[in-house]
C-alpha positions in Angstrom: -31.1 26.6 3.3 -30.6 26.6 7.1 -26.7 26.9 7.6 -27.3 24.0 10.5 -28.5 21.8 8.0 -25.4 22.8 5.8 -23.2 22.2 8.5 -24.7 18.7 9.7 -23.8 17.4 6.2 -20.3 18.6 6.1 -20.1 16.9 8.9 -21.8 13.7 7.9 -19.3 13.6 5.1 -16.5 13.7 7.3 -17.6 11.0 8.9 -18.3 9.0 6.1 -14.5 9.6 4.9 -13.0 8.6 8.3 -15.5 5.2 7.4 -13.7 5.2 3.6 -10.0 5.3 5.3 -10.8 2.7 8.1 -12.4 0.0 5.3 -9.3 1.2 3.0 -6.8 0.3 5.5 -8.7 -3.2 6.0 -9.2 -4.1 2.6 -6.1 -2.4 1.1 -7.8 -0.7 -1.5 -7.3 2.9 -2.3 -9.9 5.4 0.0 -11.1 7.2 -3.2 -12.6 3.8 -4.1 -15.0 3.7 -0.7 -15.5 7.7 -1.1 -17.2 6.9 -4.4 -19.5 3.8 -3.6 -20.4 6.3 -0.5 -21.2 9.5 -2.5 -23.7 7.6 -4.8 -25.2 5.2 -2.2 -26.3 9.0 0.0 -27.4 10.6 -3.2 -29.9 11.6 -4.7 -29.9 8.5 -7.0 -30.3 5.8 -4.2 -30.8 6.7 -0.3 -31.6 10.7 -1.4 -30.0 11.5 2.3 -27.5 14.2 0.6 -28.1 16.8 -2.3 -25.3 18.6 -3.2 -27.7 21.2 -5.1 -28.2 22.6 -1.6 -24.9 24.4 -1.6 -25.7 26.8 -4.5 -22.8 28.4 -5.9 -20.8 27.1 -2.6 -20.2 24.0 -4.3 -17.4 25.4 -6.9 -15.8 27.3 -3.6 -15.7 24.2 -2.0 -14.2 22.2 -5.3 -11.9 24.9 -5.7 -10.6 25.3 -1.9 -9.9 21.2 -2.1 -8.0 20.9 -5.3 -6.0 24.4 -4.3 -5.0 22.1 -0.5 -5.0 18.5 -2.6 -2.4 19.3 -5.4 -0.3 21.9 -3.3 0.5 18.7 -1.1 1.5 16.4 -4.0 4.2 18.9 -5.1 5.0 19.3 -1.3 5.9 16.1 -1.4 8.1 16.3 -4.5 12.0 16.9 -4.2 14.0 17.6 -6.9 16.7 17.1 -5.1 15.6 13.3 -5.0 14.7 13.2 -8.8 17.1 14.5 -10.7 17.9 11.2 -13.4 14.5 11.2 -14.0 12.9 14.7 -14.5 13.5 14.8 -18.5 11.3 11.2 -18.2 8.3 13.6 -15.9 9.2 16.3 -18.7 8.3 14.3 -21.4 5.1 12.8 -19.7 3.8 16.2 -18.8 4.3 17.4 -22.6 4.2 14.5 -25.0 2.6 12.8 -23.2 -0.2 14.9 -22.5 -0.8 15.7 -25.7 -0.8 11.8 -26.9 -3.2 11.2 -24.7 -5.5 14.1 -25.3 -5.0 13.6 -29.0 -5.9 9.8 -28.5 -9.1 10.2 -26.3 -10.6 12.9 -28.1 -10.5 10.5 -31.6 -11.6 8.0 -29.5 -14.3 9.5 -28.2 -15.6 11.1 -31.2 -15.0 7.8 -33.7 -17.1 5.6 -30.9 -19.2 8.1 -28.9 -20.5 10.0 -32.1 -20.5 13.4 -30.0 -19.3 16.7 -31.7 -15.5 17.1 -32.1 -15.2 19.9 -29.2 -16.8 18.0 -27.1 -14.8 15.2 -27.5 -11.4 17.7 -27.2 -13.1 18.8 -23.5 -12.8 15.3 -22.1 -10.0 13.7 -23.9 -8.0 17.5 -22.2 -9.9 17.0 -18.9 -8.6 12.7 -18.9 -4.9 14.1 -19.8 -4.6 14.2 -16.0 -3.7 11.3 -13.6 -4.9 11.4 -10.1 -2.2 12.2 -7.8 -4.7 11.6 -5.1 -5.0 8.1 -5.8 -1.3 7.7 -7.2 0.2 8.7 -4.1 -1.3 6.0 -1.7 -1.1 2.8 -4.1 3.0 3.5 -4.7 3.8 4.3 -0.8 1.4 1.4 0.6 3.0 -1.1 -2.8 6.6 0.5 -2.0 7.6 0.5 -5.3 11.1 1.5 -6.2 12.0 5.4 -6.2 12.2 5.6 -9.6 8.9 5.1 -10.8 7.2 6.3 -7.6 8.7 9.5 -8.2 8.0 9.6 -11.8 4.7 8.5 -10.9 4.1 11.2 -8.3 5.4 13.5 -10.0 3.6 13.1 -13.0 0.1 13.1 -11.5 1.3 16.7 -9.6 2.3 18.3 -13.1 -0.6 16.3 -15.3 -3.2 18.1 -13.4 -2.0 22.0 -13.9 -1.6 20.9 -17.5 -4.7 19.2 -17.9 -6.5 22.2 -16.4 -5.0 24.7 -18.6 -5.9 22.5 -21.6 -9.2 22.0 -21.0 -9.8 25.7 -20.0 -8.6 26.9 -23.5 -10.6 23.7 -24.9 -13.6 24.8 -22.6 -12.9 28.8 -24.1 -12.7 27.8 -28.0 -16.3 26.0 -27.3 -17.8 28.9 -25.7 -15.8 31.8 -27.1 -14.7 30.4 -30.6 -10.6 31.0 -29.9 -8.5 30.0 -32.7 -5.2 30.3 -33.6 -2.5 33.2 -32.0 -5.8 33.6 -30.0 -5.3 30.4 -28.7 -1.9 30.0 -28.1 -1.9 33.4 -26.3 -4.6 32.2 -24.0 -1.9 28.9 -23.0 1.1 31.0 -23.0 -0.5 33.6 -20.8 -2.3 31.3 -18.0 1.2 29.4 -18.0 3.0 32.5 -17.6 0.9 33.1 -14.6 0.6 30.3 -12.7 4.8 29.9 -13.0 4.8 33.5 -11.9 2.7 33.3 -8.9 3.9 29.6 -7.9 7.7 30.7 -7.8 7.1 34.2 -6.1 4.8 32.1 -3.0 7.5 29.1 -2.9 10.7 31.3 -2.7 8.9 33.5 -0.3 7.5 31.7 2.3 11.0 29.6 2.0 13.3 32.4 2.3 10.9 33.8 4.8 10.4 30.6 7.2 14.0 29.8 7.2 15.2 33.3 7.4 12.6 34.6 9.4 11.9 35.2 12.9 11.4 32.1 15.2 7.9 30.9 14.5 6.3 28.4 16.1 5.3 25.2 13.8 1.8 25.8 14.3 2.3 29.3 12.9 4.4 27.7 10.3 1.4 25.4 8.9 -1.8 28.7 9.4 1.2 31.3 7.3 1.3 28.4 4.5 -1.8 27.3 4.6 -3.4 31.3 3.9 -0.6 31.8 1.3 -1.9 28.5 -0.4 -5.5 29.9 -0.7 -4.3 33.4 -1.6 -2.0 32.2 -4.1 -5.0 30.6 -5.7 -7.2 33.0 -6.0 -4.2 35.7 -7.1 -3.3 33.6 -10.1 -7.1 32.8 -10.8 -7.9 36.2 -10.9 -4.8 37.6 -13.1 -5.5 34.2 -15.0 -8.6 32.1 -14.4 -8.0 27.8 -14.4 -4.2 28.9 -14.1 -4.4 28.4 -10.3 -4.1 25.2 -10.2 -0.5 25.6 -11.8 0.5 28.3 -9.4 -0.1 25.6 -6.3 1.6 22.8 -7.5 5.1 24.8 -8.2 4.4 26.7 -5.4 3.9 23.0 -3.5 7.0 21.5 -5.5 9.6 24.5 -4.4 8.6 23.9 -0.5 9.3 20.3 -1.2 12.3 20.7 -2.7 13.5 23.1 -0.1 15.0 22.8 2.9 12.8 24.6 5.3 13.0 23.6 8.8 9.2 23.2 9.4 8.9 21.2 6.3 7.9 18.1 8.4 5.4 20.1 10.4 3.6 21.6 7.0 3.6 18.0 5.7 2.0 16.3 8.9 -0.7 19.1 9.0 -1.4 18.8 5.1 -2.1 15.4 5.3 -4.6 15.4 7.6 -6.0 18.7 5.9 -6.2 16.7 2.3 -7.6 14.2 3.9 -10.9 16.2 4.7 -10.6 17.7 2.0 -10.5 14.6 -0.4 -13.2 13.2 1.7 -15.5 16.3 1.3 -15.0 16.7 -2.8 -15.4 13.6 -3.9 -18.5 12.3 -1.7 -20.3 15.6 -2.7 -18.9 15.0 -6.6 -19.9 11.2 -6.6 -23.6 12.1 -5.1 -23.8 14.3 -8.7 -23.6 11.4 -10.4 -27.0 10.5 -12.2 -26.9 7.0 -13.6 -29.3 7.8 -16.7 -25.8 9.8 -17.9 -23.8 6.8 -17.4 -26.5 4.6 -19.3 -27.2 7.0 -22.4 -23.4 6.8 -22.7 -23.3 2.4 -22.7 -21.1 0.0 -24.1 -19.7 2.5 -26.1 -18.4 4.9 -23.3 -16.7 1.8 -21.6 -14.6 0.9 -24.7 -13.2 4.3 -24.9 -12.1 3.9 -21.5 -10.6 0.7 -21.7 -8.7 1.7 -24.5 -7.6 4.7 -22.8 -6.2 2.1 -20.2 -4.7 -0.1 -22.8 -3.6 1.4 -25.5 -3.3 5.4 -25.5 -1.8 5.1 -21.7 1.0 2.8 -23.3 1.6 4.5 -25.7 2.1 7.9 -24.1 4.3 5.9 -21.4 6.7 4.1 -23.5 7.2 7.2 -26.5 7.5 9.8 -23.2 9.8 7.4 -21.5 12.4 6.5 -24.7 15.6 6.5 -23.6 14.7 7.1 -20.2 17.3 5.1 -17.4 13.5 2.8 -16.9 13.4 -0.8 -17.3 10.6 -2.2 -19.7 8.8 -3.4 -16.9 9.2 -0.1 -15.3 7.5 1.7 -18.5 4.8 -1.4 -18.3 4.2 -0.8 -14.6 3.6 3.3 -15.0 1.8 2.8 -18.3 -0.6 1.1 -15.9 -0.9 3.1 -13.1 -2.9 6.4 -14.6 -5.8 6.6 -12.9 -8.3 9.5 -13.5 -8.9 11.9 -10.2 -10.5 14.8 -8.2 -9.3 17.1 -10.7 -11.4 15.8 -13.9 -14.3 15.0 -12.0 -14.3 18.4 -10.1 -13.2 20.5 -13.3 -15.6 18.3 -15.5 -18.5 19.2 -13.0 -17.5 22.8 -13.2 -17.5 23.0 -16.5 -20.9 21.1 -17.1 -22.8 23.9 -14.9 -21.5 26.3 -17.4 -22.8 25.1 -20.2 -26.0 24.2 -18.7 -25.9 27.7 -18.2 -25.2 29.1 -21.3 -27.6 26.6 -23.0 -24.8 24.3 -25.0 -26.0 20.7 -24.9 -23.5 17.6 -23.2 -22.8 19.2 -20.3 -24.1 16.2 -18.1 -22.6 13.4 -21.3 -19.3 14.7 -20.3 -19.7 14.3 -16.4 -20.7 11.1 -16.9 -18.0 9.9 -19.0 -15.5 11.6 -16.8 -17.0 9.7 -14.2 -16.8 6.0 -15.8 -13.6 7.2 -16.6 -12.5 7.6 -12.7 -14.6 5.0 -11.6 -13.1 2.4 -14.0 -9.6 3.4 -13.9 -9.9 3.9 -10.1 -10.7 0.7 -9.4 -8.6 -1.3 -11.9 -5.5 0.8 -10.4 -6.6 -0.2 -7.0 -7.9 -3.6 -7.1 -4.7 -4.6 -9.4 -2.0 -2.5 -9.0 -0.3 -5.1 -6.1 -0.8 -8.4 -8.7 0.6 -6.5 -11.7 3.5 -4.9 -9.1 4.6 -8.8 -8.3 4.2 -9.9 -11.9 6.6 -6.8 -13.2 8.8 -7.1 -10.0 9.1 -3.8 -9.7 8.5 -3.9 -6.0 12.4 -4.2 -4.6 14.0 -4.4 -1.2 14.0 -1.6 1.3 18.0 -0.8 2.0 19.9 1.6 4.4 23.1 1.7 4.0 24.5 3.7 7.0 28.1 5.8 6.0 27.9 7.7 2.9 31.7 7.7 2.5 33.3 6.3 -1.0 32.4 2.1 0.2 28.1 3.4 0.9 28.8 5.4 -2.1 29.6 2.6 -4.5 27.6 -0.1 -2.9 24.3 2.3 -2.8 25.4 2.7 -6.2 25.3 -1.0 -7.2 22.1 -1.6 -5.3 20.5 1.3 -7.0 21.6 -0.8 -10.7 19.8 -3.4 -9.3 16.7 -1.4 -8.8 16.3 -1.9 -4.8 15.0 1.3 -3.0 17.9 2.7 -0.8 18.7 5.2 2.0 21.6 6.3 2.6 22.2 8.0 6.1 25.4 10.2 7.1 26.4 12.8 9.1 28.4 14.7 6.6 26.2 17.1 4.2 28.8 16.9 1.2 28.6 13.3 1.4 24.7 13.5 1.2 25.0 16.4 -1.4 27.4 14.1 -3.8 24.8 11.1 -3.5 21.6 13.5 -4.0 23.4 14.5 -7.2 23.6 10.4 -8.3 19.6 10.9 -7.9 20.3 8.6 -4.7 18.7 9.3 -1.8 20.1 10.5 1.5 19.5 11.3 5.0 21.3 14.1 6.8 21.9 12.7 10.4 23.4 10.9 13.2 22.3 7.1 12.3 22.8 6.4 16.2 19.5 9.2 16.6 16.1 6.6 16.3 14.6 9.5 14.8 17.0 9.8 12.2 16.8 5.9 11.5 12.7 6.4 11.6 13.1 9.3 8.6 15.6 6.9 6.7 12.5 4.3 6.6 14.1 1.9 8.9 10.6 0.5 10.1 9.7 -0.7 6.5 13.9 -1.8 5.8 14.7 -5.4 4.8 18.4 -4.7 5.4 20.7 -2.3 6.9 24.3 -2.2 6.2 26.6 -0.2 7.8 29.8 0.8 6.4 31.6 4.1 8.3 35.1 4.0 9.1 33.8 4.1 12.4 33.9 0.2 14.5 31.8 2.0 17.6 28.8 3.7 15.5 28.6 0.4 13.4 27.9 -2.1 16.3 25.9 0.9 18.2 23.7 1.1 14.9 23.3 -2.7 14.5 22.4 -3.0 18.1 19.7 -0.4 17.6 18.5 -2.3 14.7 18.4 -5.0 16.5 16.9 -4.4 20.0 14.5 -1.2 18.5 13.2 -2.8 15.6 13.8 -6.2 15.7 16.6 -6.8 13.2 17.5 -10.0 12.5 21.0 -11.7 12.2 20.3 -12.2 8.4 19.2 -8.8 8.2 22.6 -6.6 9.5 26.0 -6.4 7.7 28.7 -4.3 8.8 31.5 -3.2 8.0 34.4 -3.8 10.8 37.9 -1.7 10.6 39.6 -3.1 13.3 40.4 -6.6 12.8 40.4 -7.4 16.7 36.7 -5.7 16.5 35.6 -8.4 14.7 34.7 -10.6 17.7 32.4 -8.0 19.1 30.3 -7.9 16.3 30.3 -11.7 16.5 29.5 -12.1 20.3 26.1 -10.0 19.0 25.4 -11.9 15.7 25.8 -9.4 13.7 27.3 -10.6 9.9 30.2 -8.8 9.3 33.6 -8.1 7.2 36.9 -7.1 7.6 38.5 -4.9 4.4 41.8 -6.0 5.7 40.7 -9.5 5.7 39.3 -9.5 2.7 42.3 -7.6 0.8 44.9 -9.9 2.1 43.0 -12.8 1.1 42.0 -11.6 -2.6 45.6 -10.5 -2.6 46.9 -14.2 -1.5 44.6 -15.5 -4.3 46.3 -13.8 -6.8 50.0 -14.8 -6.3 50.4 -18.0 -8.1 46.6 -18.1 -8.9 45.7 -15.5 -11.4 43.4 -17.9 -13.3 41.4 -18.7 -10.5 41.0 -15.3 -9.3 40.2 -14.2 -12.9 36.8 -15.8 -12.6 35.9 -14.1 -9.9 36.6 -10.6 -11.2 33.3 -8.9 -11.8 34.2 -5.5 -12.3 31.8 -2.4 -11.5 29.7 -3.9 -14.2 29.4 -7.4 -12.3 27.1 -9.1 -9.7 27.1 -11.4 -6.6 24.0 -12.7 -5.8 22.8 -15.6 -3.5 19.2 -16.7 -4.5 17.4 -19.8 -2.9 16.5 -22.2 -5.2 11.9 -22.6 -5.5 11.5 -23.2 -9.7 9.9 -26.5 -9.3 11.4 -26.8 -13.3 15.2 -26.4 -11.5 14.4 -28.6 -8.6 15.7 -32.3 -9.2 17.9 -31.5 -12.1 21.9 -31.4 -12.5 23.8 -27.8 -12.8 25.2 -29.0 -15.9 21.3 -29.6 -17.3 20.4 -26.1 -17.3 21.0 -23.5 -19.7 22.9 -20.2 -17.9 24.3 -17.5 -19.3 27.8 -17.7 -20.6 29.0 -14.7 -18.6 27.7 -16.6 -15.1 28.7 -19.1 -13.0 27.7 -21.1 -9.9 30.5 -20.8 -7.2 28.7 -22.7 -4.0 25.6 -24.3 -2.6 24.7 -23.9 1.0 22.0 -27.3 2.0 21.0 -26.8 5.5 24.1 -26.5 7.3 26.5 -27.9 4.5 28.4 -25.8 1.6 28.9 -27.7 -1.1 31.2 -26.3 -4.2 29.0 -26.0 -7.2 29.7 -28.3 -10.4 28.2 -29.9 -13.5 27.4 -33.0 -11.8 25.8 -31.3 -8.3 21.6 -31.6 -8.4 19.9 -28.8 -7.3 17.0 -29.0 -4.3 14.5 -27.0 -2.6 15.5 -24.3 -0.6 18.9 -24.5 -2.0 20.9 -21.0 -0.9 23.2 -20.8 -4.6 25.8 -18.0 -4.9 25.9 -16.5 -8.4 28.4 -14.5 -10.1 27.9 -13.0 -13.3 28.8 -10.3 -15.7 26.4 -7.6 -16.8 23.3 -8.7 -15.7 24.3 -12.1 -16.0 23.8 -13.1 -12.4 20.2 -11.1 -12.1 19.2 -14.2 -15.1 20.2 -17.0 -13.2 18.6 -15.6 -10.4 15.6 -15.3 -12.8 15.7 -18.5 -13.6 16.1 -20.4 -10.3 13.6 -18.4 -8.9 10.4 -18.7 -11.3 
């Protein structure tokens, strides 16, 4: 085949992916979606324009070049540092998990496919993995909270080195016959290796890049981009289908580093992934022969629906017991598994093999591994923002700036309520002592807009700031203000100096005085210790101000409705009036209702006048 020719489709595909990303970003759907419909509309199935028979034996170099690049990012993009209250959770998923849902699609399979048992163990290990790839978009674009977008992420990075390994020892009992210590040598020894080579390539190229000599950050990227390929094919050739392990600890120590050219690696592997993801699965999609998908029918539809339904749950919520996750946390990540490159490249892989040595179902088990991403893919993608809203687990975007002991506790309480928060200060022990709370935390001047910009202030709904510092608080509301068009609802500060507090005033800029406030709590209590009880909340407790919209609420008297014991309704704001709450008071529209409760008390009234 003229290399011309070979190059003019590379090419074309590129195109066709920058095509996927720009109807992605208009739709909102995820890019893998487009990059399918695109791959079988140019195959040989429909328009014949692209054959990826043409590339020969280039095609698995091409597959394996794109996972190697596609799963180092996802575990570049992972920080320990950032995860630690949840990594027994990403444990459990990667082990139990796993094997749940391997155990659960290959009885499912065989019970309504009626294929031979092994067969049935190749796909339900090749479906054990969730596609990072597609993952990683829908929780960043949805912004759900750091908790289960970590778990999430995390997940899909680990889930595919395990899947592999699975369904290479899977694939070797099929071909081979390997049983028993036979077996579980073949595991131990591929996961031996790929831990091995991932740890020696992370710690390297960490101690090396910020020990080093002074590289430039173009150097930075090409050194970790040719120790990515090399560790690869090292760790495939000590221990073949154990690279894929190798990249994604090697990927997940860099992340979790501190590096100074992390940013740099991170903006070049995007773009780099991007191609990449383009490239594999155009050329996988255009494989895809419908008469597979027919001969597998109705029945190959069920298995994957149940997959969705059932076996995903399952895995989810037995992984995830007594995990710090909310039910509809465990609800939310139970739906969000969607199949990826790695089972459709792997499964493809695989198939040529047995075609090769003669064993029939080779082209069955592309095609279900196929439904499988296609219908997963696009349930994930089409639904994932309705079932978000439904579960509420999309919170508010916080930055709290001053990580002293008031941003400590108050990140801390925002974090109980499951908003996403920042935390931004210019001490590194203060940063280091919230990291350890598995909150997150920027090291930096908040005054520097590119510190603000890493913190996420462009995507913020509110940003408090609460240093012992009167100056860097109105300089960092001002910047919020005139930079990224804060509103006055929108900025709280804290203000030390009681004769500051005009200043932040003058600006509209909400704000408190702790002396203030402690002299007034403190007047409260002398002679009034009953009053004052009621308002005592302790660290368990919650303030809330919700705006009345339950049609069911509207209309009726405080004292009609059913609250929880442990709350109670202190004021009303109506337009410009505040109005003390009692039994007697009827709520309306648009109400503004402060709530105090105990527990989570206040977060059910809030429920209710909300719905």
């Amino acid at each position: 085949m003229d290399s011309i020719y070979l190059l003019q489709m590379v090419v074309s595909v590129l195109i066709l992916g920058l095509l996927a990303r720009s109807l992605s970003i208009h739709f909102k759907i995820p890019v893998i979606v487009f990059l399918l419909i695109e791959g079988v509309l140019i195959g040989p199935e429909m328009f014949n324009l692209l054959d990826p028979s043409v590339f020969g034996d280039g095609l698995t170099a091409i597959v394996s070049f794109s996972v190697a690049i596609i799963v180092f990012d996802g575990g570049l993009h992972i920080d320990f540092r950032h995860i630690r209250t949840i990594q027994k959770s990403v444990l459990k998923l990667t082990t139990i998990g796993v094997l749940i849902t391997f155990i659960g699609a290959t009885l499912l399979t065989y019970l309504f496919l009626g294929v031979n048992f092994e067969l049935a163990a190749l796909f339900g290990a090749l479906v054990t993995a969730t596609g990072p790839t597609v993952i990683t978009p829908i929780v960043r674009g949805l912004r759900v909270n750091h908790k289960v977008s970590k778990v999430l992420e995390l997940e899909g990075v680990l889930n595919d080195a395990a899947s592999v390994i699975l369904a290479a020892m899977v694939f070797e009992w099929i071909v081979s016959q390997l049983s028993g210590m036979e077996a579980i040598g073949f595991i131990v020894y591929r996961l031996f290796i790929g831990i091995l080579m991932g740890a020696i390539s992370g710690v390297a190229l960490d101690r090396f890049l910020t020990k080093g000599p002074v590289l430039t950050e173009q150097t930075a990227r090409l050194i970790t981009l040719a120790l990515v390929l090399a560790t690869y094919i090292v760790s495939e050739s000590f221990g073949n289908e154990s690279g894929i392990l190798a990249v994604a600890l090697f990927g997940i120590i860099m992340g979790t580093s501190k590096t100074p050219y992390k940013r740099a690696i991170k903006e070049f592997k995007s773009d780099l992934v991007f191609m990449m993801l383009s490239l594999i699965f155009i050329l996988l999609a255009a494989m895809l022969k419908f008469d597979d998908i027919a001969q597998i029918g109705l029945g190959g539809v069920a298995v994957v629906l149940l997959l969705v339904v059932l076996v995903r749950p399952i895995a989810v919520f037995v992984s995830a017991k007594g995990a710090r996750l909310r039910t509809e946390e465990k609800l939310f990540i139970s739906f969000i598994g969607p199949r990826g490159v790695v089972p459709a490249s792997v499964a493809t892989y695989f198939a040529l093999k047995l075609d090769l040595l003669e064993i029939a179902g080779g082209q069955m088990l592309v095609g279900l591994v196929f439904l499988t991403v296609i219908i997963t893919v696009v349930m994930t993608g089409t639904l994932s923002k309705y079932v978000a809203n439904l579960l509420g687990v999309i919170p508010m975007e916080i930055i709290i700036v001053g990580g002293g002991e008031v941003g400590r506790i108050l990140a801390e309480r925002f974090e109980k309520r499951g908003e996403n928060v920042v935390v931004v200060d210019t001490s590194d022990e203060n940063c280091q002592k919230l990291l350890k709370l598995g909150i997150r935390a920027v090291h930096g001047d908040a005054g520097d807009i590119n510190v603000l910009k890493k913190a996420g202030i462009e995507n913020a709904k509110y940003l408090v700031t609460t240093t012992d510092q009167d100056n860097t608080n109105l300089l960092v509301c001002q910047i919020a203000k005139s930079k990224f068009g804060f509103k006055e609802e929108q900025l709280v500060a804290r203000v030390n100096n009681i004769d500051n507090m005009h200043a932040f005033w003058d600006l509209e800029i909400r704000s408190m005085s702790p002396a203030m406030t402690t002299a007034l709590v403190l007047d409260n209590m002398v002679g009034r210790p009953n009053m004052f009880s009621m308002c005592e909340v302790g660290d368990e407790g919650d303030i809330l101000e919700v705006k009345v919209t339950n049609p069911k609420v509207v209309g009726k008297a405080i004292k009609e409705l059913s609250f929880p014991e442990k709350s109670l309704l202190m004021m009303v704001r109506r337009g410009d009036q505040s109005i003390i709450a009692h039994g007697n008071l009827v709520l309306e529209f648009d109400d503004m209702v402060t709530v105090i409760g105990e527990g989570d008390a206040a977060k059910v009234v809030s429920d209710i006048l909300l719905k």
